[in-house]
N, C-alpha and C positions, 0 to 999 in steps of 0.2 A: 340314508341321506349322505350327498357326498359332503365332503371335508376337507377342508384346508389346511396344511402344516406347512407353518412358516421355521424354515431350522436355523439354529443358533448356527455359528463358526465349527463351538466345541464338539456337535454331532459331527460334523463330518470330520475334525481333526480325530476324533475316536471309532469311529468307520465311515470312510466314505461312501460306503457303500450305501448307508440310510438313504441319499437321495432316491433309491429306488424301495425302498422300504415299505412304502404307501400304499398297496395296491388298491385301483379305481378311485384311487382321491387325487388332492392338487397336493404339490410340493412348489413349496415358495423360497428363493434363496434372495434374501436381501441384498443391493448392491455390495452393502457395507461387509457382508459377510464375505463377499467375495475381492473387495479391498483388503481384508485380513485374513487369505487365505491367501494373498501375495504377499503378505509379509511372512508369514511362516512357509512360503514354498523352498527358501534358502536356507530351513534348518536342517541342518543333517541329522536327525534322528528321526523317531518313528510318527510325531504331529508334522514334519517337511516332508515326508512321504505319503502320508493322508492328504495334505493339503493339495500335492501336486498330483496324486490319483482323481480327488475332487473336480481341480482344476481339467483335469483331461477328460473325465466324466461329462462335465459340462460343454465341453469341446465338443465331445461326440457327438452329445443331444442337440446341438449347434449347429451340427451340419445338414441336420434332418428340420429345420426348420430358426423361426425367429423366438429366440428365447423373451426376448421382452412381450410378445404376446403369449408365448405358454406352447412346448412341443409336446402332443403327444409321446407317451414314451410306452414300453412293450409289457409293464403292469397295469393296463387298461388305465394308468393317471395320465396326469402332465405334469411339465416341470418348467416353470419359469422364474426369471430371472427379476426381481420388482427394484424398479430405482427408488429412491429413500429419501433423498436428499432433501425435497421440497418438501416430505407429506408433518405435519404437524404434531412437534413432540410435547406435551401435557405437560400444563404447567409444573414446575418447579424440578423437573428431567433435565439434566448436562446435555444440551443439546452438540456439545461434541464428544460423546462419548456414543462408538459403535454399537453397545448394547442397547443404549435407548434408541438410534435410530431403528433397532430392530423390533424393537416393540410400537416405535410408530408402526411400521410400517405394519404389524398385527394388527394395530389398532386401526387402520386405514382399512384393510382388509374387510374387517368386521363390522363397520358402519356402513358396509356395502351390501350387508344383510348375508355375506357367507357365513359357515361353521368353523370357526380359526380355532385352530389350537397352535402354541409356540412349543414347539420341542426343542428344549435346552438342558445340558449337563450342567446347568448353572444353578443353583440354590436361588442364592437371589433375583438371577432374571426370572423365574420361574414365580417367585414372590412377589417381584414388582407387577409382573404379566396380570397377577390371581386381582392384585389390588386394583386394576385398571379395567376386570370384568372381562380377563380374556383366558379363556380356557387355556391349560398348559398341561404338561408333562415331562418325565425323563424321555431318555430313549431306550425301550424296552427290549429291543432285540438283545439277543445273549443271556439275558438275567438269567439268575439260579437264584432263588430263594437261599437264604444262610441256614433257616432253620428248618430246610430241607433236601440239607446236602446229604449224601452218600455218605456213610459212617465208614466202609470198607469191612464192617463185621458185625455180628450179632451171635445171642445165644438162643442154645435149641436144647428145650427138658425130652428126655430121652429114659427109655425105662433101664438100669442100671447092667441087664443084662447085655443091650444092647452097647452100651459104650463097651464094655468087656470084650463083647465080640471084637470090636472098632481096633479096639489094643492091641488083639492078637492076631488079627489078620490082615489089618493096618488099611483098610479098604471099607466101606461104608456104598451102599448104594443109596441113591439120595435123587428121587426123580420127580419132587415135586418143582414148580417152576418159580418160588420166589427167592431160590437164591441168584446172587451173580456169581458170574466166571470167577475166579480168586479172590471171593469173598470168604471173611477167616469164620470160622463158627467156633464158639465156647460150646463143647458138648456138658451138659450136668444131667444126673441121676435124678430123676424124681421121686426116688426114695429117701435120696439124700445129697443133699446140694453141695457138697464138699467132695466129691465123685466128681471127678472131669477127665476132658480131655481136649485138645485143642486140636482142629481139622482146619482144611481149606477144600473150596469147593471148586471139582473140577467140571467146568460147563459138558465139555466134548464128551467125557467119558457119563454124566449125571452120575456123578461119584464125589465123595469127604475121602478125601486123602490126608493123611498126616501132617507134619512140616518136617521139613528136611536141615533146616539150621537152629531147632530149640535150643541146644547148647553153644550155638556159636559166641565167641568172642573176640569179635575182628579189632585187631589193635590192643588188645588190653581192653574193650567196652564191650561193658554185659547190661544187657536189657534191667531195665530196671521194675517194669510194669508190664502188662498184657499186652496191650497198644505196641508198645518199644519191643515184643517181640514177633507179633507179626508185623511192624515196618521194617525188623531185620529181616524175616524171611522174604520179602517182596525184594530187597534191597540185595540181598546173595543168593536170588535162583535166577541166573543167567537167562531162563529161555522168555520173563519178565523183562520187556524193554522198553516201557515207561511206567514211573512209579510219582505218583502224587502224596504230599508229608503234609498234614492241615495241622497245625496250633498253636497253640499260645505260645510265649517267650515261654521258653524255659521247659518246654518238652519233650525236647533235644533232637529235634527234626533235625537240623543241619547237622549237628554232631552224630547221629547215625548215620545219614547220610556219607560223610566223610572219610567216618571210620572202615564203613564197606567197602566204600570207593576205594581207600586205602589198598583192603586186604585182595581187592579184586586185581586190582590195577600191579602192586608192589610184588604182593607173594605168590597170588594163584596165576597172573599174567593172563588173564583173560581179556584184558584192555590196556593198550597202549599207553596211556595215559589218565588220569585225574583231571578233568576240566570243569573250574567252578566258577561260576558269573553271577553276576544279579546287578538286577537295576541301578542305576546312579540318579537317585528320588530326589534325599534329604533336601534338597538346595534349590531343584529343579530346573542346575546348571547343568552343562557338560563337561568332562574332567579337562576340556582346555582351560578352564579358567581358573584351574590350580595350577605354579609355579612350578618344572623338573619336565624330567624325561617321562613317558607313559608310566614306565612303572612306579617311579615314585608319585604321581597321581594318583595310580590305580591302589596306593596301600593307602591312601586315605578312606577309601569308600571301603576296601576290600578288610580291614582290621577284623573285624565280626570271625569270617575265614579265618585269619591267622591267630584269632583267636582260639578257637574249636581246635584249630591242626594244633597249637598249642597243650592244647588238656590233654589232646590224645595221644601225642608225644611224651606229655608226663607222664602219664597212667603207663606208658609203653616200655620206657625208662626209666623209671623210681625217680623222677623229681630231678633228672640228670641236669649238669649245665651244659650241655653240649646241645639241649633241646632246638635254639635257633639256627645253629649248625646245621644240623639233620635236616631243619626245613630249609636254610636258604640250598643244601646239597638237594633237594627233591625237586626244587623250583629250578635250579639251575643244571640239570638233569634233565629236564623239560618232563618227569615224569607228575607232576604237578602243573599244571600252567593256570594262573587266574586270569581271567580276561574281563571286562564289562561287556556285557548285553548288544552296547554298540557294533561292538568290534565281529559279533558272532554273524550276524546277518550279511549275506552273500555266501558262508563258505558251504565247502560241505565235510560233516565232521565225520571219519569213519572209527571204528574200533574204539572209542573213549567213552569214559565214566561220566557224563555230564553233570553235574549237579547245579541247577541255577535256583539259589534263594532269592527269599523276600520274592517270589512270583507274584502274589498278590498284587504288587504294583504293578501288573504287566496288564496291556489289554487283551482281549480274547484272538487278534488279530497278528500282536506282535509273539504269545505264546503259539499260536499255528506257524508263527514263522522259526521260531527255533525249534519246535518239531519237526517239522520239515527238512532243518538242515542235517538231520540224522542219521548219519550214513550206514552202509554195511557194519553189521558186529557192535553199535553202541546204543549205549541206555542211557535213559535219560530221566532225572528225577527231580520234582518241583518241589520245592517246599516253601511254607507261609504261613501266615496268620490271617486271616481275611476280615478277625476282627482290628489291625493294627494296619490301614491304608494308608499311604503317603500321596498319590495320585490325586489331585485335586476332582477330578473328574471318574474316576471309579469310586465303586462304593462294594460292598457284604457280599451285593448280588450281580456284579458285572466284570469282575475284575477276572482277569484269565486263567485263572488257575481255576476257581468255581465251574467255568465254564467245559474246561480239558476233562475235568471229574463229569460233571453232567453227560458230557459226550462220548468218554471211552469207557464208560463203566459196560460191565460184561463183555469187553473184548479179552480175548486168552491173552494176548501182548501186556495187558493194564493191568496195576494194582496201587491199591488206593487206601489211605488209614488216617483218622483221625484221632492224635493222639490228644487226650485231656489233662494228666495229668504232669504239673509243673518238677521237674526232679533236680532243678538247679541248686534252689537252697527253700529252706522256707519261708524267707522273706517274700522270694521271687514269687513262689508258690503262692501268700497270702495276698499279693498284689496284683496279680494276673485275675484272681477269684474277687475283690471287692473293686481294684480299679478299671 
């Protein structure tokens, strides 16, 4: 049966690309949706970029025919453009509020004896839609289930002689097909579970090879748990050029993150520089609308960072006072540079440590696009919480870092860990586990 999706603003502010999403059904864009895609086409961030791809989308399909009656388009649908303004919005709806005209106009639709569904990122349009007897949904492209994300490891019972071999020859053949490329294995004896050994698995070779940094401790920081060592080994073996960190507060994603960057970038000179960014969410302002010059903008959002570079400067230093010293020399060095997420898009980054936290707030769209800016000789590593969203419109299973793990897993370049366990303090720890 064919079907009608009438779409919210917020689909295409989070990919424009859904207009063609539908294949062999109708796609409906409400006038009103496209009065508020004029008004975000002058944002300069990444919804004024959706807005004005939208915007040109429709243009195209525009020229191939009359949108207000409906252009075929090249997934066997059509796409047309519905005026709003007349059609009848239910009793006790803000008749000047764009959301409701959008549900008239579903609601027009469906009295017409079509299949309507409303695809909206919106909670409550989506609620009012259900209450009015009109089928609804998210927008499913991209999702990853949360409780079927990619762990980046698991363990394998092994007979006790076998790990022994593994130790002394440091090599393992391993040619069944359910591991991934640089997924980490816990090896344990099945004679006895306190026998181990810890491998990674190499796709090319169908070989468990060793790890090469167990003992590292880059900066003065040593792995504290399992997870915290193989997210060090992904994070110091070079021929790894994007590396995904999943967890809670206090697992100390960033703070490894950092601390490698550090040893990469500082001692061994393998990269040029330390570059760390992440979203500017909280407020879901732009840092114009803080008071100073960029960078004193930028340490408002950016604290968390100078946090971490702080600890690891202490631990680095016995507690020295010379600690803010050393970073504003690192920053002002350019051997450090922090930047917001804004500022990253157009360039092209080569030789640098990337590190962009809080990815979770990123959409699957905007994370392809700072991968892509990655040039010759650099790495790039996400890390997040995906149960801790700020993005009004991402959720567990949409948000871009979910997405980059879904898609690069078993590439030799990727490595991926989810770390569980809180190591900041025990408060932190008890609060990550019951809140």
């Amino acid at each position: 049966m064919r079907k009608t999706f009438v779409i919210d603003t917020n689909v295409l502010l989070h990919n424009h690309q859904a207009l063609f999403s539908f294949k062999d059904n109708d796609v409906v864009v409400p006038l009103g949706v496209i009065e508020e895609l004029d008004r975000f086409k002058g944002f300069n961030d990444e919804r004024g970029r959706e807005a004005r791809s939208a915007s040109r989308e429709l243009d195209n399909v525009r020229a191939r025919g009359h949108l207000c009656e409906g252009v075929a388009i090249p997934n066997g649908g059509t796409l047309q453009v519905l005026i709003d303004h007349d059609m009848e919005i239910p009793y006790g709806f803000d008749k000047n509020k764009v959301d409701n005209r959008i549900l008239a106009c579903a609601l027009h639709l469906k009295k017409q004896g079509r299949t309507v569904y409303l695809i909206s990122k919106d909670i409550n349009a989506r609620i009012k839609a259900d209450a009015l007897g009109i089928l609804t949904g998210d927008f499913e492209t991209n999702k990853v289930r949360l409780d079927e994300l990619y762990s980046g490891w698991r363990e394998l019972i092994l007979p006790a002689r076998d790990i022994e071999a593994f130790l002394s020859s440091k090599t393992m053949e391993y040619k069944a097909t359910d591991l991934y490329t640089n997924e980490f294995v816990l090896l344990k004896a099945e004679e006895n579970e306190n026998k181990t050994a810890l491998a990674k698995y190499c796709g090319t070779l169908k070989k468990l090879t060793p790890l090469f940094h167990v003992s590292a401790k880059p900066w003065g920081v040593e792995p504290l748990n399992l997870q915290q060592k193989f997210a060090m080994e992904l994070l110091l073996c070079n021929e790894i050029q994007l590396v995904t960190l999943v967890g809670r507060a206090g697992t100390g994603k960033t703070l490894l993150a950092l601390a490698c960057g550090l040893q990469k970038t500082i001692d061994e000179h393998v990269y040029r520089k330390l570059l760390v960014s992440r979203p500017i969410m909280p407020l879901g302002k732009d840092i114009g609308y803080l008071p100073g010059s960029k960078d004193e903008k930028l340490s408002h959002w950016m604290q968390p960072i100078f946090d971490n570079l702080e600890f690891v400067m202490d631990r680095l230093y016995n507690n020295s006072e010379d600690v803010g010293k050393k970073i504003r020399f690192l920053i002002e060095s350019q051997k450090i540079q922090i930047e917001a997420i804004t500022y990253i898009r157009g360039r092209s980054i080569p030789k640098q440590f990337l590190v962009v936290d809080e990815a979770q707030n990123l959409t699957p769209h905007e994370v392809k696009t700072i991968i892509s800016r990655a040039g010759e000789g650099t790495k790039v590593v996400l890390t997040g919480d995906p149960y801790q969203i700020d993005n009004p419109y991402l959720d567990g299973s949409s948000n871009g870092l979910n997405y980059v793990i879904n898609k690069f897993k078993n590439q030799g370049l990727f490595g991926h860990i989810i770390l569980h366990k809180s190591e900041r303090s025990d408060l932190s720890a008890l609060a990550s586990e019951l809140m």
